[in-house]
N, C-alpha and C positions, 0 to 999 in steps of 0.2 A: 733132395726130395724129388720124386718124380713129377713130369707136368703131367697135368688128371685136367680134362675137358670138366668144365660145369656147365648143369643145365639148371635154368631157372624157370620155372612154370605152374602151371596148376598141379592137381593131386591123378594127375590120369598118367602117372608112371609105370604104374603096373600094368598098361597098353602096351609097353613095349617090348618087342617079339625078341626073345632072346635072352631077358635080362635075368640077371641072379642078383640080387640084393646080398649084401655078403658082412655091411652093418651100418649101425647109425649111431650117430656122435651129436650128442649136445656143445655148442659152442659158445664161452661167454665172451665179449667182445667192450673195448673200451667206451661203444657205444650205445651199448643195452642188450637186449636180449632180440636176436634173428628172428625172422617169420615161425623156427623147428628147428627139429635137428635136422644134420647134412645127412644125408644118405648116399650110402659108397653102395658102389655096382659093376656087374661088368656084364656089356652084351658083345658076344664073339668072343671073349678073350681079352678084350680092352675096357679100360678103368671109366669111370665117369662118375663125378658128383651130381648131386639132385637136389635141390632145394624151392621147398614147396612157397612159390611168393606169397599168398593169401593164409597160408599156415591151412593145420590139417581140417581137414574139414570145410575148408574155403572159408574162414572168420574173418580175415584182417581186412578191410577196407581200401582199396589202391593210396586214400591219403593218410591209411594211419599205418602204413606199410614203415618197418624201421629199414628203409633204404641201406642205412650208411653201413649197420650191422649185418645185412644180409651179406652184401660185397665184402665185407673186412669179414667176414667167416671165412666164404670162400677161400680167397686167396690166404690164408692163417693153416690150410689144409692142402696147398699146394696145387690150388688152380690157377691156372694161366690165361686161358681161353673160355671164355663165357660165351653159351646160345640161350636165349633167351626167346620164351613163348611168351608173346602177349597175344590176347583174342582184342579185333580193333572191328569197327563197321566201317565201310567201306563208300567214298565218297565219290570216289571217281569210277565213271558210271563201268568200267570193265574189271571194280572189282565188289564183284555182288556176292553171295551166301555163299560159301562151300569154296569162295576160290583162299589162295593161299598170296602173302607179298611178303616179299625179303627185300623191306626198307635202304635206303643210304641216306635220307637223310634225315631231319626230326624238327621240330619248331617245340619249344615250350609254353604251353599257358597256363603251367601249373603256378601256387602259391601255396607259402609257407609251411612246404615240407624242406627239412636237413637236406639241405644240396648239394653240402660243399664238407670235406675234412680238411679245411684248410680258413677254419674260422676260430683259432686261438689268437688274437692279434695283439691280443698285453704284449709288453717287455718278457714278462715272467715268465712265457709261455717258451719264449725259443724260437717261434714260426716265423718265420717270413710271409709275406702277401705271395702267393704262388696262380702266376696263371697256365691253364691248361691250355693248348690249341685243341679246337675242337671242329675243328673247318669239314672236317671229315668224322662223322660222329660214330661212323662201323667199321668193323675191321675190313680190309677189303679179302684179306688171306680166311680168316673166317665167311664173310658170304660168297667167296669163291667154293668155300668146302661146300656150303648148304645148297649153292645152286649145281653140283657135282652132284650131291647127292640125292637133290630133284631127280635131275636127268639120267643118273642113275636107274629110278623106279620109275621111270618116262612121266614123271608126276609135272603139270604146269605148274609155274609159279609166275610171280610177276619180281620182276629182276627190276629193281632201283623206283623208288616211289616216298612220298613227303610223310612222315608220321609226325601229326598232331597229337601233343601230348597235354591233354585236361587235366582237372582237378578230382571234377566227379565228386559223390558216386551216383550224383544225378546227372541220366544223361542230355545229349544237348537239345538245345531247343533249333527249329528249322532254319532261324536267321542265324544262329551260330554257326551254325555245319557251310552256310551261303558264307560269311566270314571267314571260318577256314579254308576253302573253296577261293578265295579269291588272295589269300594269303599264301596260297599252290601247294597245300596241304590233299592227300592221297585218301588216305587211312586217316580214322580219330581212336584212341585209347585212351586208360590214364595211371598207364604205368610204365612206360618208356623213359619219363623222367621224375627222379634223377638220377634212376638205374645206371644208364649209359655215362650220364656224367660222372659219377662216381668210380665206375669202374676205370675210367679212363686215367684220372684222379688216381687208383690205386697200379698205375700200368698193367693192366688188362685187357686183352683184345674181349670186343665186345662184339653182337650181331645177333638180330632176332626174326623170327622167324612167328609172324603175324597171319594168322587163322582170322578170314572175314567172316564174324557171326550175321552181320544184317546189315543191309543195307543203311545209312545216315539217316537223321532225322531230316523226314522231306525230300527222301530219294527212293526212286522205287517202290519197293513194296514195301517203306515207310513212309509213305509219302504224307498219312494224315495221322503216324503213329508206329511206333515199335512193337511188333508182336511177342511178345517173352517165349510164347508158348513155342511159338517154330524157332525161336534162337536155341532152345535146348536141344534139338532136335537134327537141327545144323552143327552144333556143334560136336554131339556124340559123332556124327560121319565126318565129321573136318579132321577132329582129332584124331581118329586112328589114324587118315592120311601123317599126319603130322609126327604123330610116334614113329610111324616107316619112316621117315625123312630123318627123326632124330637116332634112331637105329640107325642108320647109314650114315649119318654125321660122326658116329660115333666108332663103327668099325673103317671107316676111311680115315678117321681124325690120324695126324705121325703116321702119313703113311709118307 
């Protein structure tokens, strides 16, 4: 089976310059039903999976996101390498609206979403307790591709930074972001985990590629509040940067 790059993201695929959509596969999985179907592509000539995280239309909620089935799609279709788009706000003060961060490492303060495919622990089950190393939670061969392919389109990015991973889908209050902040937390989102765990979990190289919608709560020009109005706004011009980057993720990807 050949290895096919996956991208995991919002519904702003068809942003990307090049692509021919060529079909789409429903997938059932031992662990329920994925966010959609996988959508197969190719921009340049080279293959790439697409799977929409929040499902069509943007419905699914970062905590009620079927994690475990998204990732056991993927790799069930013969992906290897996962990039992954989260939109995160941005705590540390050089990284404000419009900029772009390719994470290495991650903190969790998520609860009681499916974390783990290694929770059959009966007799009956077969499983062993299986632990993951996770010291290094991105691939570094994958965020080597994506900072390549920054500097490719001479596009800044910020190279190595702490991604806080919430619950949500309220976001936080200004002594929490001061908590993360003192925790050496970069970026806040809340869908990083248990995306990245899982896939690791599934031997997958993983690496995401994090669009700052707004500034933190209590930062900047959040400082007495989040403006929705300009997050929409910032993020239409974030995103197209960001499909350039995953076009070029993708015709660089086996080179």
């Amino acid at each position: 089976m050949e290895n096919m790059l996956g991208i995991i993201g919002g519904t702003g695929l068809g942003s990307l310059e090049h692509l021919t959509i060529t079909r789409r596969q429903i997938i059932r999985t031992p662990y329920g039903e994925p966010s959609g179907p996988i959508t197969f592509g190719e921009v340049n000539g080279k293959t790439l999976v697409f799977l929409a995280r929040h499902g069509n239309g943007h419905t699914i909620p970062p905590h009620g996101i079927n994690y475990r089935a998204n990732i056991w799609a993927l790799k069930s279709v013969g992906v290897k390498d996962i990039v992954a788009v989260a939109t995160v706000g941005g705590i540390h003060p050089d990284l404000g609206p419009q900029k772009i961060a390719v994470p290495n490492q991650i903190i969790d303060y998520t609860h009681g979403r499916k974390n783990t495919y290694f929770d059959g622990l009966s007799e009956e089950s077969g499983q062993v307790v299986t632990h993951i190393d996770f010291t290094e939670p991105y691939s570094q061969k994958l965020r080597a591709l994506i900072l390549l392919a920054a500097s490719n389109l001479n596009q800044q990015v910020m190279d190595g930074c702490v991604y806080a991973a919430v619950q949500g889908p309220r976001l936080e209050t200004a002594a929490e972001i001061n908590r993360l902040e003192r925790d050496g937390a970069d970026i806040v989102g809340m869908t990083g985990m248990p995306e990245a765990a899982l896939a690791r979990e599934q031997g997958l190289n993983y690496a995401a590629i994090c669009p700052v919608a707004n500034y933190a709560a209590g930062r900047g020009s959040s400082l007495h509040g989040i403006k929705y109005d300009e997050i929409s706004d910032v993020l239409d011009k974030t995103m197209l940067l960001v499909c350039q980057m995953i076009a070029e993720v993708v015709t660089c990807y086996g080179r």
